[in-house]
TORKOL-4160 file (C-alpha; in steps of 0.2 Angstrom, whole numbers, padded with zeros to 4 digits, m for minus):
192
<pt num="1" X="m0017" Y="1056" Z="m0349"/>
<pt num="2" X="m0021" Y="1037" Z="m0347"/>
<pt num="3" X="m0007" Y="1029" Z="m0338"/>
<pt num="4" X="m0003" Y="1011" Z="m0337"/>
<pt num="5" X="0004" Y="1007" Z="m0316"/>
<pt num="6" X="0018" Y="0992" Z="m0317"/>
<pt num="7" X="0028" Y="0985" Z="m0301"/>
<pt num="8" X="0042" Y="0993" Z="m0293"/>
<pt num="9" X="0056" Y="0993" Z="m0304"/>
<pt num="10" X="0074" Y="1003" Z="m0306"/>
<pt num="11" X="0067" Y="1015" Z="m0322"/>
<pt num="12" X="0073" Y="1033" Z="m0315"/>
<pt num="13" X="0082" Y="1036" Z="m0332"/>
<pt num="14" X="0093" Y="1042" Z="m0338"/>
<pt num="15" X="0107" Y="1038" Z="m0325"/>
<pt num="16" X="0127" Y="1040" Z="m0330"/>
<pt num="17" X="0135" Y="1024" Z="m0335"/>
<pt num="18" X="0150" Y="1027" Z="m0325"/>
<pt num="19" X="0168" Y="1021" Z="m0327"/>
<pt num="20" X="0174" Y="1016" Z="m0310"/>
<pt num="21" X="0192" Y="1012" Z="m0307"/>
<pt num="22" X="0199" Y="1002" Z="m0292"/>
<pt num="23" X="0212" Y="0990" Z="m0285"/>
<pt num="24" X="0229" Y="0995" Z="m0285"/>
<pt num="25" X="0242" Y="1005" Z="m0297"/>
<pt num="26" X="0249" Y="0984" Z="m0299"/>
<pt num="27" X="0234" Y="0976" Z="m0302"/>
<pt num="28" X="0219" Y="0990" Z="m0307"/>
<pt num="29" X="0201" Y="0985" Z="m0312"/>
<pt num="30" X="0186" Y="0996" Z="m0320"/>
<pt num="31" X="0168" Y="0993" Z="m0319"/>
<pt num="32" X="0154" Y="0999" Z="m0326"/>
<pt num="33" X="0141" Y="1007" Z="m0313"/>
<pt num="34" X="0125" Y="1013" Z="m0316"/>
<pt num="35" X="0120" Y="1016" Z="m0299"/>
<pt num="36" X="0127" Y="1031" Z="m0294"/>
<pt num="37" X="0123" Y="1050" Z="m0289"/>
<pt num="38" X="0127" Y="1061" Z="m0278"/>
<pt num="39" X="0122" Y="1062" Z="m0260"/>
<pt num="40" X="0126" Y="1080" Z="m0251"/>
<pt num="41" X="0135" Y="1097" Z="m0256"/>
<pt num="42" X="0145" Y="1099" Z="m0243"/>
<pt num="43" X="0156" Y="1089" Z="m0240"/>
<pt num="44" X="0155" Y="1081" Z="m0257"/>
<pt num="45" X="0148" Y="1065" Z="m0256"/>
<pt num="46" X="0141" Y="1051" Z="m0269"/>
<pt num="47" X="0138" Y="1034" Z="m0270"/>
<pt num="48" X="0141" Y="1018" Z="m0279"/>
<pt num="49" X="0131" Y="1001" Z="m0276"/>
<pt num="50" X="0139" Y="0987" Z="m0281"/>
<pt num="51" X="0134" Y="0968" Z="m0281"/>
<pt num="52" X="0145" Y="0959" Z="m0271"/>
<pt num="53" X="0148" Y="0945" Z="m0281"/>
<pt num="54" X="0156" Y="0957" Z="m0293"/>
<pt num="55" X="0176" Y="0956" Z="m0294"/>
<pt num="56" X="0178" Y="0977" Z="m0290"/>
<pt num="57" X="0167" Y="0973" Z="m0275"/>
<pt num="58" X="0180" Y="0965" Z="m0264"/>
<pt num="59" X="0193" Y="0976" Z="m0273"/>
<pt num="60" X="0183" Y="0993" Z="m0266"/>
<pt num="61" X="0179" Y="0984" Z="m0249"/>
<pt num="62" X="0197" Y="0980" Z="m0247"/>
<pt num="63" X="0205" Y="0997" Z="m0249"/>
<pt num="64" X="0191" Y="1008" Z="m0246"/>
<pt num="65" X="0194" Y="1020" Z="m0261"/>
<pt num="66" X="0187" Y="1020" Z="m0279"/>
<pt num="67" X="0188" Y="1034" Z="m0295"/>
<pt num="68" X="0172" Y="1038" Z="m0305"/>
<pt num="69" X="0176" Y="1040" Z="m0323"/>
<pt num="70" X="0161" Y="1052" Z="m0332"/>
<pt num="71" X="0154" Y="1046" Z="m0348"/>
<pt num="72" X="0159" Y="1051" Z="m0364"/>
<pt num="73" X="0150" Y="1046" Z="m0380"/>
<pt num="74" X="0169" Y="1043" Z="m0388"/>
<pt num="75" X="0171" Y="1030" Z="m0373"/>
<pt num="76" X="0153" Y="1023" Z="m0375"/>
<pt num="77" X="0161" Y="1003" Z="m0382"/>
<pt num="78" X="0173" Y="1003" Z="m0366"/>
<pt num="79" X="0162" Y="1006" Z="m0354"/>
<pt num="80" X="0149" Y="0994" Z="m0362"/>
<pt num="81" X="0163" Y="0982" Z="m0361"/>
<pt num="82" X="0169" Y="0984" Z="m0344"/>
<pt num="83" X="0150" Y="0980" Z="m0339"/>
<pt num="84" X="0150" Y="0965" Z="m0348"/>
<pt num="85" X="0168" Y="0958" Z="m0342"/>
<pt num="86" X="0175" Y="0952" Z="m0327"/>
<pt num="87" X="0192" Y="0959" Z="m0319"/>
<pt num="88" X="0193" Y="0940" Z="m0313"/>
<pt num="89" X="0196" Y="0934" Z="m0329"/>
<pt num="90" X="0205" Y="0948" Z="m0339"/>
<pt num="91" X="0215" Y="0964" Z="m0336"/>
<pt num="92" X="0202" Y="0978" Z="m0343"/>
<pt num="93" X="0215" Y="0991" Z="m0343"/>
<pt num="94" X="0224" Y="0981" Z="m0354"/>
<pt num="95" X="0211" Y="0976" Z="m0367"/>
<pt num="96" X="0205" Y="0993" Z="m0367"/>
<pt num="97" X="0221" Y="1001" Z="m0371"/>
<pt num="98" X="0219" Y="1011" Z="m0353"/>
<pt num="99" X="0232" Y="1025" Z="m0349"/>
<pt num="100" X="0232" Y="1023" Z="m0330"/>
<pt num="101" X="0238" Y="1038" Z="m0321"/>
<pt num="102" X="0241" Y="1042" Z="m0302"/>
<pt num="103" X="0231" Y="1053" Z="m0292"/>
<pt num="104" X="0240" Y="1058" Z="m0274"/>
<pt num="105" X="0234" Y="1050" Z="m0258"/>
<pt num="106" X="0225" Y="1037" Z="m0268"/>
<pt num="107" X="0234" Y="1018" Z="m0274"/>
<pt num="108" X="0221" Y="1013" Z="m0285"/>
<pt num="109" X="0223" Y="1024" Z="m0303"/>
<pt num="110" X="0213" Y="1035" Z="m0314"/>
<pt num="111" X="0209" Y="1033" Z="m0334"/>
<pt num="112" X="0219" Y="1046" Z="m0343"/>
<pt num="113" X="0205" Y="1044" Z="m0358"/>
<pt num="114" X="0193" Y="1051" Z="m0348"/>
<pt num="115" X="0191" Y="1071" Z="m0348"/>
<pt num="116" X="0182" Y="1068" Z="m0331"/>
<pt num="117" X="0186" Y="1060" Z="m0313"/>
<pt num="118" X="0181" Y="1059" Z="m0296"/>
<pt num="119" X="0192" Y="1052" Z="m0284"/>
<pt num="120" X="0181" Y="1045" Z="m0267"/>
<pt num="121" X="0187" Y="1037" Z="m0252"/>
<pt num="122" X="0172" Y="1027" Z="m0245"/>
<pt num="123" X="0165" Y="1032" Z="m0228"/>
<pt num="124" X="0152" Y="1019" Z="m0226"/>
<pt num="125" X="0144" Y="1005" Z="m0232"/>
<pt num="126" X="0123" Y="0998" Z="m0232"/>
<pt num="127" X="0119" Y="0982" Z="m0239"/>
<pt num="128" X="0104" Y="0984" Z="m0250"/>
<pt num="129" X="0098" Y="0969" Z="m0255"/>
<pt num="130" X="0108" Y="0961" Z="m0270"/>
<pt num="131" X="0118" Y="0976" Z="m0269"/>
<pt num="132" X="0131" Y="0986" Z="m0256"/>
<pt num="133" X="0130" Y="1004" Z="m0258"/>
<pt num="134" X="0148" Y="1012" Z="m0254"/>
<pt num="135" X="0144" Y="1029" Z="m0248"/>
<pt num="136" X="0161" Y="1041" Z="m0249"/>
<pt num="137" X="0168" Y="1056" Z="m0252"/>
<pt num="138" X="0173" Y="1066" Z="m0264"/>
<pt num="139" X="0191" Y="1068" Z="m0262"/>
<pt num="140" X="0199" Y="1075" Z="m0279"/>
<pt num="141" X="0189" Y="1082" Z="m0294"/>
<pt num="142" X="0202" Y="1079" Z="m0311"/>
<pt num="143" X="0197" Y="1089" Z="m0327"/>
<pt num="144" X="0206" Y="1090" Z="m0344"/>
<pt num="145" X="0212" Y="1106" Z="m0346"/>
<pt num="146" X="0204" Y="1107" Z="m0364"/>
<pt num="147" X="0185" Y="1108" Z="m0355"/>
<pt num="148" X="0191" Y="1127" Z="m0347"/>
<pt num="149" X="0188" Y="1143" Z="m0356"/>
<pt num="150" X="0203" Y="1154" Z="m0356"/>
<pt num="151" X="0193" Y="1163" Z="m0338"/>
<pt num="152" X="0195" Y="1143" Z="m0331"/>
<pt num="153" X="0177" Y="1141" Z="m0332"/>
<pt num="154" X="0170" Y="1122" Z="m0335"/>
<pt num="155" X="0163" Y="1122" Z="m0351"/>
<pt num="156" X="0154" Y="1103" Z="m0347"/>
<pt num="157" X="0148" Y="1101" Z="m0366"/>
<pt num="158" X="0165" Y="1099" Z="m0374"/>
<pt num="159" X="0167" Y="1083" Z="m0361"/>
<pt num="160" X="0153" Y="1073" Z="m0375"/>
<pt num="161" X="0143" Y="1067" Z="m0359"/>
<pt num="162" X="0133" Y="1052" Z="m0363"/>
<pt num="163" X="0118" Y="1046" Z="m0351"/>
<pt num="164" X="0109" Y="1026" Z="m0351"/>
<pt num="165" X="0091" Y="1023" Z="m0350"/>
<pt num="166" X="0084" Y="1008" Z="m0352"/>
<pt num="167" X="0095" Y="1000" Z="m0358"/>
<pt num="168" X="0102" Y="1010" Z="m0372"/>
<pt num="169" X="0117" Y="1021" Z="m0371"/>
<pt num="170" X="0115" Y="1041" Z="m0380"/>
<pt num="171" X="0124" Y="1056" Z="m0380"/>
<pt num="172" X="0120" Y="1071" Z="m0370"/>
<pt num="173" X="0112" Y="1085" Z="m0382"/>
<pt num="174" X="0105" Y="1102" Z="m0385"/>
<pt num="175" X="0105" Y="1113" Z="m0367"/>
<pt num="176" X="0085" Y="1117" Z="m0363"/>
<pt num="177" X="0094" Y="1131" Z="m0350"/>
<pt num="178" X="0104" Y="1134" Z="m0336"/>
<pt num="179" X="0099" Y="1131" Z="m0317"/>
<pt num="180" X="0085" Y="1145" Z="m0313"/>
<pt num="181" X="0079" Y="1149" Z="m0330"/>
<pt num="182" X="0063" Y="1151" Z="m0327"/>
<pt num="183" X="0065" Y="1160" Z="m0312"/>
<pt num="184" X="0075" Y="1173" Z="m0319"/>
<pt num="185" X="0069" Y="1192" Z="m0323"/>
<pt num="186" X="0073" Y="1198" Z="m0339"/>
<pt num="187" X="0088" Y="1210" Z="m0342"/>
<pt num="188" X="0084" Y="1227" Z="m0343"/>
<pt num="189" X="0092" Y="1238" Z="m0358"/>
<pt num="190" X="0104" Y="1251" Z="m0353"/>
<pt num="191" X="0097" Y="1268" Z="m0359"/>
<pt num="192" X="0110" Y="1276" Z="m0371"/>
């Protein structure tokens, strides 16, 4: 295969196109972040890099806390919109109809349209260049109670994930297999 070698760039797609909540329960604000992962099992830890000329930078900086919001292909127009918008000049709660709701030990609020959240209290900080990762942890974990099977069992694909590459937003799909797939010997039939 005949490959074509471009400069560094940021194409490691797809990525989550995240909701993140922040400020206070009085004044809340959500952004759209696209940088974002997770950094180590135990404890729980991710990240978010944030420009700091952004509005939800000094929002994050200030109270040290933030909630990740998961993607959902119903929810793909809001969080397009709170990527484009500022919280400086408008309420984004407000515009997008957001039910906030309060998660305990945290000030700022979750989205109640969003089956999915993370709730992270940052831990430290690296300025990257033209962005500052927040590095936290994990904190709270909220799921709809819709997404369990009646065993309580995550049953991620009724959550409608959707994933951004390249600047294009799609929903999650068909399942190619679960972790160790190809590793795993097949099931011997019981003798009867």
């Amino acid at each position: 295969m005949s490959k074509v070698v471009w400069p560094g760039s940021t194409l490691l797609s797809p990525v989550p196109p995240v909701l993140v909540s922040c400020g206070s329960a009085e004044r809340p604000n959500a952004i759209t972040i696209a940088w974002t992962g997770i950094l180590n099992s135990h404890p729980p830890m991710t990240y978010i890099s944030v420009r700091p000329e952004r509005f939800s930078h000094g929002l994050i900086k200030a109270r040290g806390e933030f909630i990740i919001h998961l993607p959902t292909a119903p929810m793909a127009r809001a969080i397009d919109y709170c990527g484009c918008r500022s919280g400086r000049e408008e309420d984004k709660f407000s515009s997008m109809g957001f039910t906030p709701y309060r998660v305990e030990g945290f000030d700022c609020p979750a989205i109640d349209e969003f089956p999915i959240a993370l709730a992270c209290r940052v831990t430290d900080t690296a300025v990257l260049g033209c962005h500052e990762m927040f590095l936290a942890e994990i904190k709270r974990v909220l799921v709809d109670d819709r997404l369990l099977n009646p065993d309580g069992k995550l049953c991620i694909e009724r959550a409608e994930l959707m994933a951004y590459a390249h600047g294009q937003y799609f929903r999650l799909g068909e399942s190619l297999g679960s972790f160790g797939f190809s590793v795993k010997k097949p099931r011997k039939k019981g003798r009867g």
